[in-house]
N, C-alpha and C positions, 0 to 999 in steps of 0.2 A: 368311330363308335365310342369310345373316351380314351381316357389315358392309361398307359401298360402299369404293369403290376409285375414286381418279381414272386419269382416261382418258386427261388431257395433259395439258402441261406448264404449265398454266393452272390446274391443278387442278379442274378442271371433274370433279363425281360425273355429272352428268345429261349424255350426248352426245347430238348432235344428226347423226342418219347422213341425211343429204343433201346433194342436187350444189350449191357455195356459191360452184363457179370456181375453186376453187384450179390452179394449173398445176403437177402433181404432180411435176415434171419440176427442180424449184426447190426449195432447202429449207424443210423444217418442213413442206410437202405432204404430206398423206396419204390415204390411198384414198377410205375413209369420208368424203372430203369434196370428192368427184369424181363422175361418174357412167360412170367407170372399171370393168372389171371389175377383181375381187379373185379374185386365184389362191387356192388354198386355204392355209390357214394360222390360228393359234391368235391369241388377243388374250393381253395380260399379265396378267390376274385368271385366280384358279381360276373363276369361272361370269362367262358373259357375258350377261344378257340383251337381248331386242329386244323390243321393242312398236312395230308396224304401224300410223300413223296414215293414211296414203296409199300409194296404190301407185303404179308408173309409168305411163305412158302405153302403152310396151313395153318389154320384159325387167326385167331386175334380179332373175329369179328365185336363191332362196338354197338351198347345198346343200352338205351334211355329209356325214364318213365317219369313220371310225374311224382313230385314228392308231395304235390297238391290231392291230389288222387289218391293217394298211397296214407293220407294223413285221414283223411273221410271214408276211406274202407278200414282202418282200426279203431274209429269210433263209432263207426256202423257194428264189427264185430265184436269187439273189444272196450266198452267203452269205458271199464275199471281200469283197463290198463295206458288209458290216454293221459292220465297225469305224469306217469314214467316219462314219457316223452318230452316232459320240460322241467326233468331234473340234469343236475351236469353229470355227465360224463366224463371223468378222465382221459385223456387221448394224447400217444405217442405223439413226443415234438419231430423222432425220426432225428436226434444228433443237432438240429437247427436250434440252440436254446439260445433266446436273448439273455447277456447279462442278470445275472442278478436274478432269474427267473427259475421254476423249474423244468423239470426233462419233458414233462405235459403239462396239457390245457385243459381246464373244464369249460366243458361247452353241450350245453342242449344238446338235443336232435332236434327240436323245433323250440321256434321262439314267437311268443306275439310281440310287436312294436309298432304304434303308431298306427294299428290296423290291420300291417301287414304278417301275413303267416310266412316263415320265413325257416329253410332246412340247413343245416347241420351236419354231417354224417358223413363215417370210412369206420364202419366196422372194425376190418384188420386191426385202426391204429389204436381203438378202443381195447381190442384185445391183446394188444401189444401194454399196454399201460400196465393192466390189470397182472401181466406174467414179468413186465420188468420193474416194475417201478411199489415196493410194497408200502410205501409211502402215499399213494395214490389214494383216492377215495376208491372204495370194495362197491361195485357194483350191486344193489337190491336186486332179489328176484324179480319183483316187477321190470328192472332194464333189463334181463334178460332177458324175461319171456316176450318183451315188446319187440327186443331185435330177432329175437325167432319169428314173431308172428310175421316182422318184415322181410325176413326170408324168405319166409314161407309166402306172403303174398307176394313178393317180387320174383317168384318162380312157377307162377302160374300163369297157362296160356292166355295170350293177348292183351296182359297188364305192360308187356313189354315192346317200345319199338326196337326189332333188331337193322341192324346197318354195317354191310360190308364195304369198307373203303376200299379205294380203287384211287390209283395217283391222279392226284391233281383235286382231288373230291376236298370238299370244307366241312365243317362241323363247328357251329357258332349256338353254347347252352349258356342259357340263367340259372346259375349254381342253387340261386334261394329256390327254387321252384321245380329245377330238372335233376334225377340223379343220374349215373350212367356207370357202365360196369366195360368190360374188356373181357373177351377169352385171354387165356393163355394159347404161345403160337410155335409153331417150329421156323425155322428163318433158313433160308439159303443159304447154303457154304460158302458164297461167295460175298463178302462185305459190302457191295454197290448194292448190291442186289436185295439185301436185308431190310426187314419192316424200321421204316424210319418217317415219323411223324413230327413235324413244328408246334408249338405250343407256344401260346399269349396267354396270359390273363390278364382282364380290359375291366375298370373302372369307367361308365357311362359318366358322362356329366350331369346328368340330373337320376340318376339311380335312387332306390329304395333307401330311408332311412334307415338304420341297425341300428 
């Protein structure tokens, strides 16, 4: 499919998605390694894969939607507040900071390039920016209101595909185009037995310009 892609600041290709205690609340914490739900939102490769070695005890189930679909229902609703969408955002680096750089990144929610309409988006780390970093650009009303409006469409019946993983199951998304969320899960007391997911992110050889 193309070539791997590290996933942290570790340089880690192969990720390890289970609850390991981190206190997400603290830096360099990150979802994927909580038993936290994950609001919806994109990973940093163009494809993410998942492979299912365990499931939870209860919840954790995973569930996708179109950020293509979700970007032409706020300009059907919304269509003052579709310019918000291609201002930057401030967004938690999560403790990962290259040299020389700061503790966030600005970045759209959507971007046009070359043609292509192209998504952006983790909430949490936006709001994480916004509480840790006063240095940050201050989010306008309109970002606000446009990540409410995304809430609020991304939680209405049938805008969402949900999906229960069951071991051995895959899950292969296009980060520019799919977003996808997580419950939070309860896990077996027994460590073998615990929700434990593999994680790639794959650069295609002939992938989308950015």
């Amino acid at each position: 499919l193309g070539t791997l892609r590290s996933s942290n600041g570790k340089g880690h290709l192969l990720g390890h998605v289970c609850d390991q205690g981190v206190d997400i609340t603290k830096t360099g914490g990150r979802f994927y390694q909580t038993n936290k739900k994950l609001d919806f939102h994109t990973d940093s490769a163009d494809f993410v894969g998942l492979l299912c070695l365990q499931k939870a005890k209860a919840g954790g189930e995973s569930f996708i939607a179109s950020s293509m679909k979700l970007y032409n229902e706020i300009f059907r609703r919304r269509p003052d507040l579709v310019e918000a969408l291609f201002m930057p955002y401030a967004t938690d680096r999560r403790g990962e900071v290259p040299e020389g750089l700061h503790p966030w990144f600005d970045m759209p929610i959507f971007t046009w390039y070359e043609k292509y309409l192209s998504c952006v988006y983790i909430r949490q780390y936006i709001e994480a920016a916004q509480n840790n970093f006063p240095a940050a650009k201050r989010l306008t009303t309109e970002q606000i209101a446009v990540m409410d409006l995304i809430d609020e469409i991304l939680a209405e019946p049938g805008f969402v595909l949900p999906m229960a993983f069951e071991p051995g199951d895959m899950q292969l998304l296009h980060n520019h185009q799919i977003l996808h969320s997580r419950n939070d899960f309860e896990n077996w007391p027994e460590r073998e037995r615990q929700r434990h997911l593999l994680r790639l992110w794959m650069a295609p050889k002939e992938g989308r310009p950015l």
